[in-house]
Predicted model as a PDB file, atoms N, CA, C, CB and O in Angstrom, pLDDT in the B-factor column:
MODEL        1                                                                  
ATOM      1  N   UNK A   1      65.195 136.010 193.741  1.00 49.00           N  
ATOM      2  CA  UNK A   1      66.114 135.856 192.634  1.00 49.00           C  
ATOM      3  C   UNK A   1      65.771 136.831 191.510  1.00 49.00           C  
ATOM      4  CB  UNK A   1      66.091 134.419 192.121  1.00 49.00           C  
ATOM      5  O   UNK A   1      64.691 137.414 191.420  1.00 49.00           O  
ATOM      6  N   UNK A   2      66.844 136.958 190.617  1.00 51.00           N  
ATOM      7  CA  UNK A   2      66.231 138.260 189.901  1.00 51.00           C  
ATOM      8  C   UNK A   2      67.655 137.919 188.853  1.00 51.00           C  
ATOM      9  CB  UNK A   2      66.052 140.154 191.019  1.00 51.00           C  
ATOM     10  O   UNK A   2      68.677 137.311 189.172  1.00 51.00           O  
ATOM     11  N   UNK A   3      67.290 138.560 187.483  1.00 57.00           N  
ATOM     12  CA  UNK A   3      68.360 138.619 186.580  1.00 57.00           C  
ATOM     13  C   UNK A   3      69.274 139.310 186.218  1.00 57.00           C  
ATOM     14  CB  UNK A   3      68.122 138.535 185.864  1.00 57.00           C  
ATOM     15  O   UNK A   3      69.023 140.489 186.465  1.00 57.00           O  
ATOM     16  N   UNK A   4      70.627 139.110 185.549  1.00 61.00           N  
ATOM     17  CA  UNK A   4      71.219 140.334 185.729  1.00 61.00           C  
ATOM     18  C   UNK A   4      71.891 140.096 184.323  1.00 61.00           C  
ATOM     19  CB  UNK A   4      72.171 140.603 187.153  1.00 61.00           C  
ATOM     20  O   UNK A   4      72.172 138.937 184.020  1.00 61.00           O  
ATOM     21  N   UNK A   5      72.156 141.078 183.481  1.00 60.00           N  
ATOM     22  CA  UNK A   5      73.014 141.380 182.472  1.00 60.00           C  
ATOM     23  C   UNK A   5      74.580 141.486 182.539  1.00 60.00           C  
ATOM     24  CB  UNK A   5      72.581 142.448 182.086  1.00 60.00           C  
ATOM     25  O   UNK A   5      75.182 142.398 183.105  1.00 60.00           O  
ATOM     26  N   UNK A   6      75.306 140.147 181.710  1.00 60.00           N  
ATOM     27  CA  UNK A   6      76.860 140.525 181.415  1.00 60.00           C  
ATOM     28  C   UNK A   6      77.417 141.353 180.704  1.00 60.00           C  
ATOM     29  CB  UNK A   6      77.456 139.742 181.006  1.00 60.00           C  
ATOM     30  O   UNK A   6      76.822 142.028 179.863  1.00 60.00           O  
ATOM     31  N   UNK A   7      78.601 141.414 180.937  1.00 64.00           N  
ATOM     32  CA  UNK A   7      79.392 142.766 180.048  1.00 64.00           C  
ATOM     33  C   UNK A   7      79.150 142.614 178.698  1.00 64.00           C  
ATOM     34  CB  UNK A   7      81.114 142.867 180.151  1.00 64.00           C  
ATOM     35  O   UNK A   7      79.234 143.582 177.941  1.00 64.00           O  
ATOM     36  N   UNK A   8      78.688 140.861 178.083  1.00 65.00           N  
ATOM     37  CA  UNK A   8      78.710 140.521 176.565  1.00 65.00           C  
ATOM     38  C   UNK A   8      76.895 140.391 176.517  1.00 65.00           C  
ATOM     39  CB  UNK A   8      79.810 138.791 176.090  1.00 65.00           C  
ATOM     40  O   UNK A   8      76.384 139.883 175.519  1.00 65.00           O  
ATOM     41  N   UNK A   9      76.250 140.757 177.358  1.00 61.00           N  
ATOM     42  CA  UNK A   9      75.074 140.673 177.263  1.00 61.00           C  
ATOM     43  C   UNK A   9      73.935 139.411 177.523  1.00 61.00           C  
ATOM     44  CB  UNK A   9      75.106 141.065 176.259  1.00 61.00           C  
ATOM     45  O   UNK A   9      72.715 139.400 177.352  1.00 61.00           O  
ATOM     46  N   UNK A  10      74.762 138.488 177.949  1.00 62.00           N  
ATOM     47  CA  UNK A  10      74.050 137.264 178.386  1.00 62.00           C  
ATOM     48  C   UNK A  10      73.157 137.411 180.081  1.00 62.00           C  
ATOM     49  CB  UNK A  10      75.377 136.013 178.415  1.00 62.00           C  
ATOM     50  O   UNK A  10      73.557 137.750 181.196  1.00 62.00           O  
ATOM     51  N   UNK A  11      72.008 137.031 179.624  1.00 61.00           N  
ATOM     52  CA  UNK A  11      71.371 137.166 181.022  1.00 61.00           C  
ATOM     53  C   UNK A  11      71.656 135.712 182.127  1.00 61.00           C  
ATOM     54  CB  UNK A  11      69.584 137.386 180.701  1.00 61.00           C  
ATOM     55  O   UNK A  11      71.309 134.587 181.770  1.00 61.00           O  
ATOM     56  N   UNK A  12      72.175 135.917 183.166  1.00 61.00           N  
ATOM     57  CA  UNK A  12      72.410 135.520 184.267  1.00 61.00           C  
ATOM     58  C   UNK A  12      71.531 135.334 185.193  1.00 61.00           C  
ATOM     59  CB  UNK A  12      73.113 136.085 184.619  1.00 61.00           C  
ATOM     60  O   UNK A  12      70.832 136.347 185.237  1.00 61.00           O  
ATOM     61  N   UNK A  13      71.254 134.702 185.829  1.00 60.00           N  
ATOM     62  CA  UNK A  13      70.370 134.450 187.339  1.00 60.00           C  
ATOM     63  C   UNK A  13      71.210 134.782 188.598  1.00 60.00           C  
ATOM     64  CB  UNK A  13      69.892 132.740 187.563  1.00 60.00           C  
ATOM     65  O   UNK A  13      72.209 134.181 188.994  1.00 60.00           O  
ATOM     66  N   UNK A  14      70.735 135.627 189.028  1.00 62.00           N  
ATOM     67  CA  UNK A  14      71.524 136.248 189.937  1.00 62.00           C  
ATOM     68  C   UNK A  14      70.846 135.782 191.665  1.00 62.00           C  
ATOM     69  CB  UNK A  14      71.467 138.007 189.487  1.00 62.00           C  
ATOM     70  O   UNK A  14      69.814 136.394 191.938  1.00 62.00           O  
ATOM     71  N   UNK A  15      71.268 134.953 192.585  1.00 61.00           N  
ATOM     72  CA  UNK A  15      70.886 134.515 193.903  1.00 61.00           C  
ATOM     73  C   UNK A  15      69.862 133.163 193.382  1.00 61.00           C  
ATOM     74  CB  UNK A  15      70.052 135.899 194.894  1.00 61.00           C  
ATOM     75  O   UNK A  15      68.919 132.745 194.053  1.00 61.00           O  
ATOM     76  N   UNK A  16      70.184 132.739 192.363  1.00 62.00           N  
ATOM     77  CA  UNK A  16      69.402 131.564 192.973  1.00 62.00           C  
ATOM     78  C   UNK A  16      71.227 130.357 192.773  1.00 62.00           C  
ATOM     79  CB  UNK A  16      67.406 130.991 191.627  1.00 62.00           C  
ATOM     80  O   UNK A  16      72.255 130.466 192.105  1.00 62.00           O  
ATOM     81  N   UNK A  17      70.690 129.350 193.792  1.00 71.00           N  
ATOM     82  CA  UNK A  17      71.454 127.821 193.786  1.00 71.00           C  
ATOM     83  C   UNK A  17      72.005 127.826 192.453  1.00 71.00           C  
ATOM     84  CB  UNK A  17      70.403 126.359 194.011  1.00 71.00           C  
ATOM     85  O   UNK A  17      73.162 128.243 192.498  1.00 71.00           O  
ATOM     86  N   UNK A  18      71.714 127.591 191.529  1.00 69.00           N  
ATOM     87  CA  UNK A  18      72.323 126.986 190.297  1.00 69.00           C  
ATOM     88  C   UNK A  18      73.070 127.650 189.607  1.00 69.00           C  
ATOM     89  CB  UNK A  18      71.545 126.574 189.471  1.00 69.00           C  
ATOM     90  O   UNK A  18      73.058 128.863 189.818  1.00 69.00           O  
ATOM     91  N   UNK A  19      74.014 127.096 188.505  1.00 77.00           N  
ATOM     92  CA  UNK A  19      75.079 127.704 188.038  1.00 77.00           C  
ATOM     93  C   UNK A  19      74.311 128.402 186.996  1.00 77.00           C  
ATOM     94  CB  UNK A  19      76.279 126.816 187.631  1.00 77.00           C  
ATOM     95  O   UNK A  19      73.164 128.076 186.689  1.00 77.00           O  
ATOM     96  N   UNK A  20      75.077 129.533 186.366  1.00 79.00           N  
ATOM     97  CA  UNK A  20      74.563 130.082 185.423  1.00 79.00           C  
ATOM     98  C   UNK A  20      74.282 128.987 183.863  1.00 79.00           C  
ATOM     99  CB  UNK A  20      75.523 131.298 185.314  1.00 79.00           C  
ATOM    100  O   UNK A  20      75.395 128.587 183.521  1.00 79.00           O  
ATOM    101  N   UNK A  21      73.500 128.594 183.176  1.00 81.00           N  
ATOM    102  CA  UNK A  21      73.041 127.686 181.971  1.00 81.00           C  
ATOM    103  C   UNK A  21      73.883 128.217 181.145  1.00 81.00           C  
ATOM    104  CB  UNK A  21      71.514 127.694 181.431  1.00 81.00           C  
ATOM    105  O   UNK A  21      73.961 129.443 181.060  1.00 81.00           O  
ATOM    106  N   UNK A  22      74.655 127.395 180.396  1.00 89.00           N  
ATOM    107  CA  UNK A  22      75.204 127.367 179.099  1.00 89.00           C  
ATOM    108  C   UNK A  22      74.282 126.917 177.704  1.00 89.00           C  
ATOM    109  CB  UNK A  22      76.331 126.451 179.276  1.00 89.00           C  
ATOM    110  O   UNK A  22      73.529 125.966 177.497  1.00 89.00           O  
ATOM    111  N   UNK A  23      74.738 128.118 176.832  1.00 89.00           N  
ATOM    112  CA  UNK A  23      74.263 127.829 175.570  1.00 89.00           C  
ATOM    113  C   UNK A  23      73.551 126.255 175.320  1.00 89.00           C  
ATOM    114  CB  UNK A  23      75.492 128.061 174.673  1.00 89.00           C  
ATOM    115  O   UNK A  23      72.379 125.979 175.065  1.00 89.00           O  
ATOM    116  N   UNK A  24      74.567 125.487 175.473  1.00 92.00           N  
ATOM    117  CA  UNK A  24      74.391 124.026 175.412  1.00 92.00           C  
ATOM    118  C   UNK A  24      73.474 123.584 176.467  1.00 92.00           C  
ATOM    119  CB  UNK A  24      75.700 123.294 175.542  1.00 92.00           C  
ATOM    120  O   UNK A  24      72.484 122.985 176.048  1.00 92.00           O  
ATOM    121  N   UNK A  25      73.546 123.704 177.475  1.00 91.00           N  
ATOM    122  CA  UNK A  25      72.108 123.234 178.301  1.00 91.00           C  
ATOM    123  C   UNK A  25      71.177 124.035 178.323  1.00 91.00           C  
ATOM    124  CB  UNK A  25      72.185 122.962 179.684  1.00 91.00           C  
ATOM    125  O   UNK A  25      70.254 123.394 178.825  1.00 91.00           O  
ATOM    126  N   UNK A  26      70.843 124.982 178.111  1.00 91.00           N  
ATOM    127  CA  UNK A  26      69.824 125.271 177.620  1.00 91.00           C  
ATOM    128  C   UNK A  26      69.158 124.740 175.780  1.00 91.00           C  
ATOM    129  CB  UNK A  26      70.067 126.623 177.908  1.00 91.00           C  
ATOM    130  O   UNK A  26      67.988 124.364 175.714  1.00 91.00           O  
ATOM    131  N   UNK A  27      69.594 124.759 175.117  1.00 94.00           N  
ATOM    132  CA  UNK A  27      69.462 123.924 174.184  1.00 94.00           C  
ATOM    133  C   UNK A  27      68.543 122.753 174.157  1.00 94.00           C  
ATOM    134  CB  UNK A  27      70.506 123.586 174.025  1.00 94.00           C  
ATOM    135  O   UNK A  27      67.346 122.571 173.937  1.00 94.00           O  
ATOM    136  N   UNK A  28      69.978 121.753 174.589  1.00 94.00           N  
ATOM    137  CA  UNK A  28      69.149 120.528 175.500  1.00 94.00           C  
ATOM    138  C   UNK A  28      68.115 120.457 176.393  1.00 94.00           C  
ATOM    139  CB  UNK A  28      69.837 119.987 176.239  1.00 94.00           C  
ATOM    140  O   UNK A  28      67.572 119.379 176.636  1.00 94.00           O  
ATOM    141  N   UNK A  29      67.825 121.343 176.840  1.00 92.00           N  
ATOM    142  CA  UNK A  29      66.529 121.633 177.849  1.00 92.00           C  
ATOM    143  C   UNK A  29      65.508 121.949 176.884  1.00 92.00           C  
ATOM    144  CB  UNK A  29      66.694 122.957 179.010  1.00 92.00           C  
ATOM    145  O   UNK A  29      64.423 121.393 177.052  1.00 92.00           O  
ATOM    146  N   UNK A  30      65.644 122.773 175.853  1.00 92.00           N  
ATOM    147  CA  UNK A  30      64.612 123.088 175.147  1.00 92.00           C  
ATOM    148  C   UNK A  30      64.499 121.863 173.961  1.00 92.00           C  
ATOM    149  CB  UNK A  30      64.808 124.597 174.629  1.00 92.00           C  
ATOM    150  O   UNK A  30      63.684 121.829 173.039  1.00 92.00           O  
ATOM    151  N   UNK A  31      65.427 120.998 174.228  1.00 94.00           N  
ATOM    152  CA  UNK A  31      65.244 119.935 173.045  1.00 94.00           C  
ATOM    153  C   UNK A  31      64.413 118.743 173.364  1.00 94.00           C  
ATOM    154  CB  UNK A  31      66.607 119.368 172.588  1.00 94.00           C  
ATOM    155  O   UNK A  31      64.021 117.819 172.652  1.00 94.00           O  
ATOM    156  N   UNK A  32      64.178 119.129 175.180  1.00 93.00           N  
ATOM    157  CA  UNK A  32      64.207 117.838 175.682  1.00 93.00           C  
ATOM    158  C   UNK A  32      62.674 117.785 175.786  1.00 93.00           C  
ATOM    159  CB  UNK A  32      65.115 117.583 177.065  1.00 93.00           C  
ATOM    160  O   UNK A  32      62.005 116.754 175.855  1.00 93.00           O  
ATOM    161  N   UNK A  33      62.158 119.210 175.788  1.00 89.00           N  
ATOM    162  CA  UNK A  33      61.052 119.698 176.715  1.00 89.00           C  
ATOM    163  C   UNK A  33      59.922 119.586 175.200  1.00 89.00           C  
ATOM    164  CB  UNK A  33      61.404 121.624 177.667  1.00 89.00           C  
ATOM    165  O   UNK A  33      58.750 119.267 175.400  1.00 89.00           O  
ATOM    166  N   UNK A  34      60.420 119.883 173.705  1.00 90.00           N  
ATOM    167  CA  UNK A  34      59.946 119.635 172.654  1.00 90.00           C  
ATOM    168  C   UNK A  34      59.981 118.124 172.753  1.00 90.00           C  
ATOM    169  CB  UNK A  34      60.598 120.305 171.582  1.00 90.00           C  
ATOM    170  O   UNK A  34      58.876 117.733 173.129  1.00 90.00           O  
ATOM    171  N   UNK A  35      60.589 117.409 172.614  1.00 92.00           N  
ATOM    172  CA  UNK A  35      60.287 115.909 173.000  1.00 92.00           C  
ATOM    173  C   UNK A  35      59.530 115.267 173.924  1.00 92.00           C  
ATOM    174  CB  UNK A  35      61.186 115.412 173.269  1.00 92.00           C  
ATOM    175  O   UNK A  35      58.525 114.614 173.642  1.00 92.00           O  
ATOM    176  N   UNK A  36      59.963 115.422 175.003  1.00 90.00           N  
ATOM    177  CA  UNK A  36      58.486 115.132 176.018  1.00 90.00           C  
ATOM    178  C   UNK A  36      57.081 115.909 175.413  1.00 90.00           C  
ATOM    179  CB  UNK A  36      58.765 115.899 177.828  1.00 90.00           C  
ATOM    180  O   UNK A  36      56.090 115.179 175.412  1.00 90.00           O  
ATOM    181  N   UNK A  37      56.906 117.100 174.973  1.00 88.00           N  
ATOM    182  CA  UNK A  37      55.652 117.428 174.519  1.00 88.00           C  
ATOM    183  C   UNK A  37      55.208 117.075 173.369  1.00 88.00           C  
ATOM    184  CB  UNK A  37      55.493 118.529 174.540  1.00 88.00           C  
ATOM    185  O   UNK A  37      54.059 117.346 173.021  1.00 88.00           O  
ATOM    186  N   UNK A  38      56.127 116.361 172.548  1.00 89.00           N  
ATOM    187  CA  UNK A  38      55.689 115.390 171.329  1.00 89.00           C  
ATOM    188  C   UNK A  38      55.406 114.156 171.910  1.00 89.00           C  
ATOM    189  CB  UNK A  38      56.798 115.156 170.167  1.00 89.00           C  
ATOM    190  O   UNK A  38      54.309 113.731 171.550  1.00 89.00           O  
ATOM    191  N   UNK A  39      55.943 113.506 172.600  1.00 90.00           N  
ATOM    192  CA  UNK A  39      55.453 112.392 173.453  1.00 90.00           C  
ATOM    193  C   UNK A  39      54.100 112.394 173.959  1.00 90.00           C  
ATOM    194  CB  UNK A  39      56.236 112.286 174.543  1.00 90.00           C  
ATOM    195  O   UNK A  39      53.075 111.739 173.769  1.00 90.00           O  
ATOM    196  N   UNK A  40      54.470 113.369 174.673  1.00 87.00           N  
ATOM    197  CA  UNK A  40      52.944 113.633 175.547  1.00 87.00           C  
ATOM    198  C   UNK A  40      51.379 114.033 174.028  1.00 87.00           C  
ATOM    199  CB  UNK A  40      53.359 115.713 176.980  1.00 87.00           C  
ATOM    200  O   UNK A  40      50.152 113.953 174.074  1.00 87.00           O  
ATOM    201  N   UNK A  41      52.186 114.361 173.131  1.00 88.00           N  
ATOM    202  CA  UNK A  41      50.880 114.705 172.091  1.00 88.00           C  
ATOM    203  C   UNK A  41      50.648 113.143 171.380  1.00 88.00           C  
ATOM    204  CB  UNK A  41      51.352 116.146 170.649  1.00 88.00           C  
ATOM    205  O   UNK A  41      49.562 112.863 170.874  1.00 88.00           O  
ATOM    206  N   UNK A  42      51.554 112.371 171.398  1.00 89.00           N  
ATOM    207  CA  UNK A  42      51.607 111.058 170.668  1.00 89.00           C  
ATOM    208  C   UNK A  42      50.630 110.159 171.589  1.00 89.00           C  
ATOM    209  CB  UNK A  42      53.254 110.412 170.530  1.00 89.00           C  
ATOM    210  O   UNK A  42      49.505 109.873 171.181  1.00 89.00           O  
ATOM    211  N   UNK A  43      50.956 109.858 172.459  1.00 89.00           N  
ATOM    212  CA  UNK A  43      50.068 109.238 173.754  1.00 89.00           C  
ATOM    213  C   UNK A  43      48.872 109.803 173.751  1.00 89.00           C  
ATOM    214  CB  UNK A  43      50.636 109.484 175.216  1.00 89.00           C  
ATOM    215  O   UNK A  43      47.931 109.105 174.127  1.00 89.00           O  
ATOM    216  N   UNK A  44      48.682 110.845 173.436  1.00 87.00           N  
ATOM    217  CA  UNK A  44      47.258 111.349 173.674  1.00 87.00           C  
ATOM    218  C   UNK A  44      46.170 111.656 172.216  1.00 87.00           C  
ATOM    219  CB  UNK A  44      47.508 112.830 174.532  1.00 87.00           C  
ATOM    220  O   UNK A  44      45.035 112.126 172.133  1.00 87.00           O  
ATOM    221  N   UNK A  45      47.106 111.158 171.230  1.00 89.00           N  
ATOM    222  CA  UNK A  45      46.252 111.522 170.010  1.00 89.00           C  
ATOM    223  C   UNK A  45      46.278 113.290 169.755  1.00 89.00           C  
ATOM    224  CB  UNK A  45      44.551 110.918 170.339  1.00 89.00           C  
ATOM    225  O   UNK A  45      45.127 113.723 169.694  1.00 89.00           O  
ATOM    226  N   UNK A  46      46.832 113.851 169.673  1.00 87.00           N  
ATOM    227  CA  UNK A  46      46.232 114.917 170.062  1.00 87.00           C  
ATOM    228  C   UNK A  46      47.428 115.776 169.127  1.00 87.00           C  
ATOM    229  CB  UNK A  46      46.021 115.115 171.831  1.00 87.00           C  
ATOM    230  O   UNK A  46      48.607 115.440 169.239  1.00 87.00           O  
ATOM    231  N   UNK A  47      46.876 117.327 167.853  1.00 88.00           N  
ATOM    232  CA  UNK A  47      47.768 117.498 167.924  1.00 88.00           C  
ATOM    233  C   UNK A  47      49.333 118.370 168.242  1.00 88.00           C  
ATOM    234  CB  UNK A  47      47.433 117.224 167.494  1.00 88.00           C  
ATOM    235  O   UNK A  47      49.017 119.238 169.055  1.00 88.00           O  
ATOM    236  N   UNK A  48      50.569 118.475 168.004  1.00 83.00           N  
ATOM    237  CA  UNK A  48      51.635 119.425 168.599  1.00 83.00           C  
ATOM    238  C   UNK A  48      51.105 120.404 169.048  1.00 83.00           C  
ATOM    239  CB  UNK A  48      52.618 119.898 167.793  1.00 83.00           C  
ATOM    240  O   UNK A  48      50.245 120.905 168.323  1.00 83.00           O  
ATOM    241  N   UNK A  49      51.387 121.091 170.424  1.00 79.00           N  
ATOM    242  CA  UNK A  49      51.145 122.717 170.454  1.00 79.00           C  
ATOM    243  C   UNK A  49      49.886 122.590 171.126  1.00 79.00           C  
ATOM    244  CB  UNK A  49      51.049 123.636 168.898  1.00 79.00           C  
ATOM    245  O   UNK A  49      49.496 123.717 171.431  1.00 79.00           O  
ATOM    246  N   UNK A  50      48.932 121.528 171.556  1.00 78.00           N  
ATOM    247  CA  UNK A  50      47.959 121.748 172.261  1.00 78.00           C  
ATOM    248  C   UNK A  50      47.642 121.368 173.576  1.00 78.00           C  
ATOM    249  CB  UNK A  50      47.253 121.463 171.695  1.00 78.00           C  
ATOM    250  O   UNK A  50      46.667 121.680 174.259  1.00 78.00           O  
ATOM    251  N   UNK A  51      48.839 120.474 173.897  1.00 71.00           N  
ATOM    252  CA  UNK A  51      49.240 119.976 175.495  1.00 71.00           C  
ATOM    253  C   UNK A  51      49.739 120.944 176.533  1.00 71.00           C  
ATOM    254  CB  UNK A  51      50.399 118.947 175.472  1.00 71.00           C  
ATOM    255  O   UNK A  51      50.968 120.890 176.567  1.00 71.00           O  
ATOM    256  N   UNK A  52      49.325 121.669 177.254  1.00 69.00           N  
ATOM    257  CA  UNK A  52      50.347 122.470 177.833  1.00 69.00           C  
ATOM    258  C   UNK A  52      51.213 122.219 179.118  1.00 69.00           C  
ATOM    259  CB  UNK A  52      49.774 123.533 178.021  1.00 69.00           C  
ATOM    260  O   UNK A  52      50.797 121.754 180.179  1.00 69.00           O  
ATOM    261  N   UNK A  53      52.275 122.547 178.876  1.00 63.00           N  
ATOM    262  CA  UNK A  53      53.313 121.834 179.962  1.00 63.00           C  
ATOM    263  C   UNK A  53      53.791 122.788 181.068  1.00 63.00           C  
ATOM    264  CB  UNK A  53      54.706 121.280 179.206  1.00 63.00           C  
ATOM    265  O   UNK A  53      53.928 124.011 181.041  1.00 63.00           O  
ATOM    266  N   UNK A  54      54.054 121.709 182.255  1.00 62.00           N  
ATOM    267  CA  UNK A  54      53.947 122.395 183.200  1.00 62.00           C  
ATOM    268  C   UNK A  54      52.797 122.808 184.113  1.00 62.00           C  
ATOM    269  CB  UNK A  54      54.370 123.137 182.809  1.00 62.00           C  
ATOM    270  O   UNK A  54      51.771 122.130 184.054  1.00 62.00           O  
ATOM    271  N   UNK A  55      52.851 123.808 184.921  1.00 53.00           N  
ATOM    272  CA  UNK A  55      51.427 124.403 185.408  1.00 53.00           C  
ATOM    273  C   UNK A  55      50.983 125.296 184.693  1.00 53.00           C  
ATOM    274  CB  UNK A  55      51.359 124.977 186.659  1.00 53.00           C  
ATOM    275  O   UNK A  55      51.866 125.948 184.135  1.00 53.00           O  
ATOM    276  N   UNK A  56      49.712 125.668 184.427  1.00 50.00           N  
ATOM    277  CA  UNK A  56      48.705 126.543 183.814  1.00 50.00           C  
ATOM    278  C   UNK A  56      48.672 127.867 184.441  1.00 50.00           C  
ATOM    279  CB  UNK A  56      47.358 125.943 183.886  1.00 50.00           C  
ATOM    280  O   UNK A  56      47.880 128.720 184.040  1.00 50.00           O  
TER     281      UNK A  56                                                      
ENDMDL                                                                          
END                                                                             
């Protein structure tokens, strides 16, 4: 899979399954992913910005 540039300049995912992300879900993805990692810092005492998410 690999990315590709539109005529208005939005980057695209080009060969993978999924539809290209809208403004709005991506958003929400990044709104969601700041929330779970405030969660995850709340549960753990610990503070913002020092949990890292995902794999390492």
């Amino acid at each position: 899979m690999y990315t590709a540039t539109t005529r208005d300049g939005a980057l695209r995912a080009v060969g993978s399954r999924a539809p290209a992300a809208t403004p709005r879900t991506r958003l929400r993805a990044s709104w969601l992913r700041h929330w779970r990692e405030a969660q995850r810092c709340a549960a753990l005492n610990v503070p913002t910005g020092t949990v890292k998410r995902g794999r390492a």
